[in-house]
N, C-alpha and C positions, 0 to 999 in steps of 0.2 A: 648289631643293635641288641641289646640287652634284653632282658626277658619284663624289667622295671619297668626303662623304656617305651617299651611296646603296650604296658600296660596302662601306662600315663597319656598315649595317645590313645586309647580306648574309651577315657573317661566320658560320662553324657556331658556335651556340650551346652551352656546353660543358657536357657532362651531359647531354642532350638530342637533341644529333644533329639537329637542326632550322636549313634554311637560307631561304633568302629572305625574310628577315624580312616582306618589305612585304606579305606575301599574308596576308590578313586570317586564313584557315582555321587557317595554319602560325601566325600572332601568335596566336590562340585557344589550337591546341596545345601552344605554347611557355610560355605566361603560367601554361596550370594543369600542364605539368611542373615549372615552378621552384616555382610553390605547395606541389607534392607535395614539393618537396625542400628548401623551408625547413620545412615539417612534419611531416616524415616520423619526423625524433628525438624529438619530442614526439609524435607515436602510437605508436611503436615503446614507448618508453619505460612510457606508459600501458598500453597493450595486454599487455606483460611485468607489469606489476604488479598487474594485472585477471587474466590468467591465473595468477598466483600465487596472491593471494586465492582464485580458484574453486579450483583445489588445494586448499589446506589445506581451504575450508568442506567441500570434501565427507567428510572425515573425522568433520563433527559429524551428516552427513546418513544418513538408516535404511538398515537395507542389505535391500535385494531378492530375491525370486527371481522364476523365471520359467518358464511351465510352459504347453507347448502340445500343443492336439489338433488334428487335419486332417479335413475333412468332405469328402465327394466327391458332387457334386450330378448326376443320373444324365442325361446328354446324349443317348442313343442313340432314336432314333426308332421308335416302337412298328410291327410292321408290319400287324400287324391295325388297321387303322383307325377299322373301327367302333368300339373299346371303346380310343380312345383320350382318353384322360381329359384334354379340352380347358380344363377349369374348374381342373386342380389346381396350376397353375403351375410346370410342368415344363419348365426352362429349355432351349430348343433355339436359344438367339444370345448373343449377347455383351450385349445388352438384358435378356434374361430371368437371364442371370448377377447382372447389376448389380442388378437387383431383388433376386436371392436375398441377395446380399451386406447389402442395406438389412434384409433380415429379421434376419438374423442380430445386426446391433447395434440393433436395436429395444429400447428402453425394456420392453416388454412380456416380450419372452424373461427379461430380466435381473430383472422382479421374480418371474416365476414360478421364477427360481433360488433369488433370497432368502427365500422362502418354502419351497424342499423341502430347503435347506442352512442354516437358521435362520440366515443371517447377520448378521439384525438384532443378535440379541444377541451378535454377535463382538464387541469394541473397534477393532480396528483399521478396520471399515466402519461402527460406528454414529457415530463421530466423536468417540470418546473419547481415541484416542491422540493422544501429544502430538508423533510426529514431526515432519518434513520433508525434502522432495524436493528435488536441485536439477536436477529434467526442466524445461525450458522449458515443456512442454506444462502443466506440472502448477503450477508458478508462476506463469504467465498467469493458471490457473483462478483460483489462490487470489489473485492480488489483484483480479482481477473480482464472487469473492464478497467481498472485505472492503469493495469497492467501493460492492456494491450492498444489503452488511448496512448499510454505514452510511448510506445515503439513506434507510433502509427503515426503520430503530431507531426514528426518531422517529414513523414512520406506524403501526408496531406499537404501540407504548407509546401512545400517541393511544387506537387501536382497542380495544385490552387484551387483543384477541385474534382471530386469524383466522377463527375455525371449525374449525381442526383442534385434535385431542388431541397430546401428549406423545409419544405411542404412533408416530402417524402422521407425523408430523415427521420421529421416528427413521428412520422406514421409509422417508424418503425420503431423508432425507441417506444411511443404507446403499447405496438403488438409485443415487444421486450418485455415493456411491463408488465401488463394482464398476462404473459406467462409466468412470468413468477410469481403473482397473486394468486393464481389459481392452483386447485389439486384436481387429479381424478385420481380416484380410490375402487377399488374392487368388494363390496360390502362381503366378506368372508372369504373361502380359498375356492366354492365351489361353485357359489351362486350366478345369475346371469345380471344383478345390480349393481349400480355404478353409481357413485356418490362424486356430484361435480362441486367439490368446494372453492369459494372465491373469498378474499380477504381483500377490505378495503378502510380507510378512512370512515367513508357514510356506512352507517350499516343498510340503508336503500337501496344504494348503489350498489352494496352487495348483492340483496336478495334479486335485484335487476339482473344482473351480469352473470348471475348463475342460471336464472331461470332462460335470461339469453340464452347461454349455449345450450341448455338445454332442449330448445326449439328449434336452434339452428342442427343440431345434432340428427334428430327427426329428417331433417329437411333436407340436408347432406345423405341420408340412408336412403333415400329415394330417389333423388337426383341422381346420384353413383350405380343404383342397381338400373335405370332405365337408360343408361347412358352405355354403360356396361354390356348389359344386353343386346343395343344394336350395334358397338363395335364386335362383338363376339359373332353376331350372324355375319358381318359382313365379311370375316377375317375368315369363318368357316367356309363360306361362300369358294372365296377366294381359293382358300387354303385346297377345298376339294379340285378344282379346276386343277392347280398345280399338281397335286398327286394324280393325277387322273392321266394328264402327259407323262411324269415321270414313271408310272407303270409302263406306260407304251415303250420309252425309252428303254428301261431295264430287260425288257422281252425282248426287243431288237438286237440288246447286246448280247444275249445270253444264247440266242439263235446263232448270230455272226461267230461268239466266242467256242461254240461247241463245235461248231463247221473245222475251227484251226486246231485241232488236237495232236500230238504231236503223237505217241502212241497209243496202241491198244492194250487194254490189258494183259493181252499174253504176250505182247512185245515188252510192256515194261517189267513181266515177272522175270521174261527172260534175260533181259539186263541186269538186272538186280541180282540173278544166277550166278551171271555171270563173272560180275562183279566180286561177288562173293569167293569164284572159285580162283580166279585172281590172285586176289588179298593171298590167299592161303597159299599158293604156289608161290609167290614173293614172298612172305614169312619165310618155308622153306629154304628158299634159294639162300637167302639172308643170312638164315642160321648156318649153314652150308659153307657160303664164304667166309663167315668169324669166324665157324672152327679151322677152318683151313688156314686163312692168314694166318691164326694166332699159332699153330705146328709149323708152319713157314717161319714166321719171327722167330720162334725157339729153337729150330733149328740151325737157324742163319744166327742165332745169338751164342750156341755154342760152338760154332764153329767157330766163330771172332774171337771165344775165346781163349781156341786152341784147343777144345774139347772134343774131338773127329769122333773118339770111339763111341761120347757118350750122345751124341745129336747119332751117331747110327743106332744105341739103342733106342734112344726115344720114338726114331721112326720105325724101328723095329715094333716098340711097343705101342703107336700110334694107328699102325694097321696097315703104316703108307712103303713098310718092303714086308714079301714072305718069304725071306730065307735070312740066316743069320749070315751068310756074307762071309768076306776071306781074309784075303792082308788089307792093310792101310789103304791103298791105292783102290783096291776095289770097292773099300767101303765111300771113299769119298768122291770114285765117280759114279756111285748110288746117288749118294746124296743129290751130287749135282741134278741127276735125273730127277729126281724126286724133287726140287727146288724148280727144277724148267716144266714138270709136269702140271707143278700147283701152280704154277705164272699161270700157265694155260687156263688149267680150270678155273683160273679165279678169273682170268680174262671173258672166259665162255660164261660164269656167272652173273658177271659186271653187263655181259650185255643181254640177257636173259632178263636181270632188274629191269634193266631200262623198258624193254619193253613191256614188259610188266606193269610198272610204271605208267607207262603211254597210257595202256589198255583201259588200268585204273582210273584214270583221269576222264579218261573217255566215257567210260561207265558212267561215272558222278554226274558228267557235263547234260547227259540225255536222262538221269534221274533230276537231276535239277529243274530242268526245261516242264519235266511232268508236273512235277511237284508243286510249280509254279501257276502252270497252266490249270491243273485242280481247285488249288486256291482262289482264285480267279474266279471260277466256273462259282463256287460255293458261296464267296461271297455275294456273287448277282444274284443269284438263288435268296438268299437270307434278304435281301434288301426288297428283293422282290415282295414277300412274304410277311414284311415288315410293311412295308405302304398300304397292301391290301388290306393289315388287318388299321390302321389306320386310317384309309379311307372307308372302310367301314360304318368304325368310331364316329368319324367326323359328320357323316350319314344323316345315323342318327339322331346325333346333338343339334344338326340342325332341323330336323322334324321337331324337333321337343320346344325348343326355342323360340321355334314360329307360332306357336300358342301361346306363352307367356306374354305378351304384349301387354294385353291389359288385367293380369294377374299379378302388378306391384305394390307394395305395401309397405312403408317403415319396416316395420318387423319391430318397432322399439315402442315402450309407451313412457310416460312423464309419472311416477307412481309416487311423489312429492313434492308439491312444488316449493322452492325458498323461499323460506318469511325473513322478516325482521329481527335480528339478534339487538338483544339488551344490553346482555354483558358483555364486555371486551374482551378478544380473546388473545392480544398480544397486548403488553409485556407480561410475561408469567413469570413475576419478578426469583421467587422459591427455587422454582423449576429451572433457572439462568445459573441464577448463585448455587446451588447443589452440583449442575452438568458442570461448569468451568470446575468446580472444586473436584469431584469426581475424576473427571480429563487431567488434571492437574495432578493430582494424587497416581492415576494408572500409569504416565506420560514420566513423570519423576521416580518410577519403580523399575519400568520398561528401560528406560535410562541406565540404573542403577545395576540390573540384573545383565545390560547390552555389555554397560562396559567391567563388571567385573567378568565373565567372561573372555573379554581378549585381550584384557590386562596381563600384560607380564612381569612383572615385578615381583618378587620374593619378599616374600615377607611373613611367614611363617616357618616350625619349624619344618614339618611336613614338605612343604617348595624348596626349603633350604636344603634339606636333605635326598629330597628324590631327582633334585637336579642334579644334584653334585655326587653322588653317592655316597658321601662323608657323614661320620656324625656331628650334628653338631655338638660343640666344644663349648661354648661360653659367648655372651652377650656384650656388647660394649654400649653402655648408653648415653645419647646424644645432652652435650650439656651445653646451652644454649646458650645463655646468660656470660659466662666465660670460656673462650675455646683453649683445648685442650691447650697448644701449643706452644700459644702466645702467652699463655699464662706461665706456662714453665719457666719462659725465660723471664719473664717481669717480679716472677712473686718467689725467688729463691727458689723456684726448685719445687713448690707445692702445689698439689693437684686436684681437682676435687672430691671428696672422702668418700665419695661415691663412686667416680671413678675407679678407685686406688681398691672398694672393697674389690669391684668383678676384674681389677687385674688380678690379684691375688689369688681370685677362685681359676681365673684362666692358667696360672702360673701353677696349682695345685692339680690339674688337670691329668691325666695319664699320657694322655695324646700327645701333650706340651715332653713330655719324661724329664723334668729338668731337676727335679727333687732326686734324681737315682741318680745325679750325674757324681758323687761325689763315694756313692758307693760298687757302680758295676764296672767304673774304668772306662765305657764304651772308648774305643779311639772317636778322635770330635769328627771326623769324617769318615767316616764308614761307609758312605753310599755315595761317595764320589764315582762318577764313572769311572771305569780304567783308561778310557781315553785320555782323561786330564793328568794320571797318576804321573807320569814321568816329570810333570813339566814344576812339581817343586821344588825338585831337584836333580837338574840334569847331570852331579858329578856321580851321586851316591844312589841315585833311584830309591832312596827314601821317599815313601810315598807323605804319610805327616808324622807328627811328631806323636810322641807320647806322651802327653801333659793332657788333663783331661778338659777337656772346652768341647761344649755347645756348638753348631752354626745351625742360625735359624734365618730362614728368608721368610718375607712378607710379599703373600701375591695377593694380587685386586687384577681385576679385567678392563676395567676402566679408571681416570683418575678421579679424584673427591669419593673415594670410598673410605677417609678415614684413617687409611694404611699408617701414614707417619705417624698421627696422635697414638694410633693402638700401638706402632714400635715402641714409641718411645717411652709409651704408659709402662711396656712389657719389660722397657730396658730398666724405665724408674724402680719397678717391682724387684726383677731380682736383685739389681744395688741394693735397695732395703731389704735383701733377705742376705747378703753378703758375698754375691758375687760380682766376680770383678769384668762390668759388662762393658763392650763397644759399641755402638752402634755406625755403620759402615755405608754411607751414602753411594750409592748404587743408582739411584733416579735421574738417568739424565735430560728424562723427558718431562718430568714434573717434579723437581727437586725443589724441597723447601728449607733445604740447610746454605743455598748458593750465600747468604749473608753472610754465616760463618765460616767460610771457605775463604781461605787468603790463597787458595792455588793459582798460580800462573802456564801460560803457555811452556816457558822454558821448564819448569819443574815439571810437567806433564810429560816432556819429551828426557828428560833427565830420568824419568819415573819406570821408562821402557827397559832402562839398564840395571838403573841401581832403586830397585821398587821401597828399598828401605828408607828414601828418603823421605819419605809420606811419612812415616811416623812421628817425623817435625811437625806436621799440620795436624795431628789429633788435638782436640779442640775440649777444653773440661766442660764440663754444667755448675748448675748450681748444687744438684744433686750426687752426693760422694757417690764415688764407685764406679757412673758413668759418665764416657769418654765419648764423642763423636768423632768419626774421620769423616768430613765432607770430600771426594770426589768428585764433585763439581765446580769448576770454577764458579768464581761469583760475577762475572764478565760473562754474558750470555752472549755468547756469539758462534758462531757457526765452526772455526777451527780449533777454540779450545773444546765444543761438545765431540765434535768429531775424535779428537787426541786422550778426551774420558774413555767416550766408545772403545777407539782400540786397546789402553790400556789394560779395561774391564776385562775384556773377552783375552787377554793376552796372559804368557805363562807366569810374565813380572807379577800380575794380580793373585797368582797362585800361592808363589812364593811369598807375598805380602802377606798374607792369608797365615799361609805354614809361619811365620813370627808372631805375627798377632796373637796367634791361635796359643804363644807361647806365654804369652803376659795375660791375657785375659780369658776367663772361665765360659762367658758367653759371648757369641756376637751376632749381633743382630743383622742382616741385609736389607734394605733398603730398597728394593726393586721395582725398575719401570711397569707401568700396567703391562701385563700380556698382551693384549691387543694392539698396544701401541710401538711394542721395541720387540724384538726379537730376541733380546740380551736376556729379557727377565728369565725365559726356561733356562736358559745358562744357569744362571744363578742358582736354580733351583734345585740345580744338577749338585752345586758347592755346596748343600748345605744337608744336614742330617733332620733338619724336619720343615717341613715347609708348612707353613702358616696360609690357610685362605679366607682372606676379605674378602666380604660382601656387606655394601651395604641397606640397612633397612628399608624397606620400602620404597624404594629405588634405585637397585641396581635390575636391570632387564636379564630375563632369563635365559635368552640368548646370547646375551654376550658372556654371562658365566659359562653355557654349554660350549663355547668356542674357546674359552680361558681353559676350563679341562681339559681340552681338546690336545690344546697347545701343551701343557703338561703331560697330558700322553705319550706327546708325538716323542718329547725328551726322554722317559721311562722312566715320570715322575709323578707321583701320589701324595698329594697333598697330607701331612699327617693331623690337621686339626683345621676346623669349620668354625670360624668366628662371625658373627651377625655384629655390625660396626654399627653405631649412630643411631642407636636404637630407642626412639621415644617412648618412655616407658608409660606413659598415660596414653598414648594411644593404643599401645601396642597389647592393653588388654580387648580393644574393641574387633578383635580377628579372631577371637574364639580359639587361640592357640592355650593349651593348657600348659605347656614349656615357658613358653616366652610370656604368658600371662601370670 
């Protein structure tokens, strides 16, 4: 990459404020600011028309009121002690608040309202009215019950009936209601106040149903603590009785268990000695018999070998003879000795182990027994010790206890009661149309930021380049209105003059080399592998000819990237610059020259012998200079693709090639997508420069990284990065300063 290059990607990106393009965090940055700002008028847009809508609905939505009373939960610390009423849940933490607060929206408070305020038969709680809300909170609800009536409809009708009456249904959907009517509120993060809000229809009704649970709340705090406190005496009661045998118990075991001890402490040191002294004499023995087997094997291994003199010195030098010994014979009935000596001792070792062994095991067996029986012992102990100080506990809590009797009190007072509200406090029509549009706006950003993110598609130069590791080469832009190809053949030959300028720049390219072709001689195939070299010519092992010609393959990794219009643009270009170009149908998997193809099955199999027969089927344009060879039949059928295939890959195609190459200056290939044929890295191997298609803003990044891959795998490098189909009005809204 050039030193220009690098600096062109440096530029501040505009709108954005973002520089160094190459740092991967700031390309992150940059990709989903321009995101935001090709999108931003269509959320905008949305977003204003969403909050419109929520506007007006709220005019068809009930109107509200709202009505609150404030409870004061009594925090101060008693200082008489004794007749401090430990059972009545008298909040002294920010723990015992939080509790109180869970009472107060208890399911339980709220049906003993509905039953002192007969709210069942109101309409508006038994579920008769027909309005609606537009609270978020309240719209949730209701499509989670329409959600779960209708899973439910068909298990009902099945059943024919729950068990419940008519009566009791009401009576619940009412306490459904006044739950969701209601709040309770915490009046700041630290206080002991509690703010009970209710929303209704009447605003009466309101101030009623809040000053309601307000009272019943009171009355619940005293009920709970006097209730509380005689299950807790009774439970204590109880509880002592039980502890009281279970000591007895634990002392009885712990007597019986100390009676069964299996040793004394200086018997089990003694084992544990012994044990120990054990271990060590087996280690010994152990190492004793390795060394010995292992002068045994080495001895008995030179001997097999035929090595007599050198197994007597080894034993010489082992330790296991003291004298150097005489002739032949007397050395090797040394050795025999010394081989029936070590039988022996290793014999006398082996059963030394074992016993050893034995011993060991035995040791363990009677350390274990202890070890177990300790445990035992320790645990009755701890459990013992444990109940005492618990029946202790319990002791005293019930002395404390039996004086609170008539020491209960609320603990809570009413320090506002609910009045009357004026003004309504639902629909807040501003506050509806702001949130939707807000949500709407955050939600279409979220969106926007999600999926550019795990979008894979290339579409800069940046992605084009760091996937591929190629520079890019030149741009081909997408022209909608007439497509390239169809227009070639309809309109003589002529392209559109926009197209025609970025051939010409691709065609002027370095990458492309085709401007040097006329000055440096290159042979036209130069980077053929030598595997293929023999096969142009099997009499003469000329590899190609010497006449100067071009081959240039077209790869893409998938089909519809463009490939053929860009060939064919490249082959119209250099015809107008005056060479004499082919282009050479190669696709047998997505070929769009089959129309011009007069090829048949028999000339396919005629083609394996004599490959020159194909150059009957080269096919004009309207365009002087270029010449197509379609290679695919125009009969799409499975044994003439198959007899393409072979001929492609076969030495006839090479040799086709070496003639061709003889008449004309350039030749273009053709080639199946990579991902789909196997053939295309073939081809790519034929040619002196390969070309890679990709197209704009949608070809997947992955499937290029697998297309390299494939050209790897052949010991092929794409010589030039072409971006195909490139809408040039869009393509300045990516913040690419290249391709923009």
């Amino acid at each position: 990459m050039t030193d220009q290059y690098r600096r062109g990607l440096d530029v501040e990106l505009s709108g954005v404020g973002l520089a160094s393009a190459g740092d991967p965090e700031l390309r992150v940055l940059s990709n989903i600011a321009w995101a935001i700002r090709r999108s931003i008028l269509w959320i905008l847009g949305i977003a204003f028309a969403g909050g419109v809508f929520a506007y007006l609905l709220t005019y068809a939505s009930d109107t509200k009121y709202t009505s609150s009373a404030k409870v004061m939960i009594e925090t101060r610390v008693q200082t008489e002690t004794q007749f401090t009423p430990q059972v009545s849940g008298l909040p002294l933490s920010l723990t015992s608040l939080e509790s109180e607060l869970q009472l107060l929206r208890s399911t339980d408070l709220i049906e003993s309202v509905v039953d002192r305020l007969d709210l069942q038969s109101d309409p508006e709680f038994s579920g008769d009215s027909s309005g609606f809300s537009l609270s978020p909170i309240a719209m949730a609800r209701g499509l989670k019950n329409a959600i779960v009536g209708a899973f439910s409809s068909s298990d009902d009708a099945a059943d024919g009936s729950d068990g419940q009456t008519a009566e009791e249904r009401q009576r619940e959907a009412t306490i459904e209601k006044l739950l969701t009517s209601r709040q309770i509120e915490q009046v700041g993060d630290t206080s002991a106040v509690y703010q009970i809000r209710v929303t209704s229809e009447s605003p009466r009704k309101a101030a009623n149903i809040a000053n309601g649970l307000a009272r019943e709340y009171l009355s619940v705090l005293t009920r709970m603590k006097r209730d509380d406190l005689e299950q807790s005496q009774q439970w204590l009661a109880t509880r002592i009785g039980q502890i009281r045998e279970d000591l007895n118990v634990l002392s009885s075991n712990l007597e019986a268990h100390s009676i069964e001890t299996p040793y004394t402490p200086d018997e089990y040191a003694t084992i544990k000695a012994q044990r120990i002294k054990a271990e060590k004499r087996s280690q010994l023995a152990s190492d004793a018999l390795y060394a010995l087997q292992e002068q045994t094997n080495t001895i008995n291994l030179l001997r097999d070998s035929g090595k007599t003199q050198e197994a007597f010195d080894f034993a010489l030098s082992a330790g296991l003879l003291q004298s150097a010994g005489g002739t032949a014979e007397e050395n090797t009935a040394a050795l025999d000795a010394i081989i029936k000596a070590s039988e022996q001792q290793m014999d006398r070792l082996n059963t030394q182990l074992a016993s050893l062994n034995l011993s060991i095991n035995t040791f363990k067996e009677q350390q274990v027994r202890q070890v177990q029986h300790d445990s035992i012992t320790k645990r009755i102990e701890n459990e013992i010790l444990v109940a005492e100080a618990i029946y202790r506990d319990f002791v005293s809590q019930l002395g404390r206890r039996a004086e609170q009797g008539d020491y209960l009190d609320a603990g809570a007072h009413i320090i506002e009661a609910a009045r009357v509200s004026v003004d309504p406090s639902e629909p807040r029509r501003s506050q509806t149309a702001l949130g939707v549009m807000v949500a709407i706006v955050f939600g279409g950003i979220v969106w926007t930021v999600m999926h550019e993110l795990f979008q894979k598609r290339l579409r800069t130069t940046y992605e084009l380049e760091s996937t591929t590791g190629i520079k890019l080469t030149a741009i081909i832009p997408e022209v909608k209105n007439e497509p390239p190809f169809e227009t070639f053949f309809t309109n003589s030959g002529r392209l559109d003059p926009e197209l025609l300028h970025y051939g010409r720049r691709l065609l002027a390219s370095s990458d492309i080399g085709l401007r040097t072709l006329r000055h440096d001689g290159e042979p036209p195939v130069a980077q053929t592998n030598d595997l293929f070299s023999k096969n142009f010519d099997a009499g003469s092992g000329q590899r190609t000819p010497s006449g100067n010609c071009m081959i240039f393959s077209g790869a893409s990794a998938v089909p519809d990237e463009g490939k053929t219009s860009t060939l064919l643009l490249i082959g119209t270009v250099c015809a107008q610059a005056g060479f004499r170009t082919l282009i050479i149908d190669c696709d047998t998997v997505t070929s769009t020259y089959r129309d011009l193809s007069q090829l048949t099955v028999d000339a396919l199999k005629k083609a394996s012998a004599r490959p020159m027969v194909l150059m009957d089927n080269i096919v004009g344009t309207p365009q002087e200079g270029l010449d197509i060879l379609p290679l695919v039949g125009a009969q799409d059928n499975e044994t003439q693709s198959r007899l393409a295939e072979d001929f492609l890959c076969s030495p006839a195609f090479l040799n086709l090639l070496r003639e061709l190459s003889d008449s004309y200056e350039v030749i273009l290939l053709d080639t199946p997508p990579l991902l789909q044929s196997v053939e295309s890295a073939y081809f790519s191997q034929l040619s002196q420069r390969v070309i890679l298609l990709t197209r704009w803003n949608s070809t997947n990044k992955n499937e290029v990284l697998q297309a390299m891959r494939e050209l790897e795998n052949a010991g092929v490098r794409p010589s030039a990065l072409v971006a195909t189909r490139v809408d040039m009005k869009s393509v300045r809204q990516y913040g690419d300063p290249i391709l923009g």
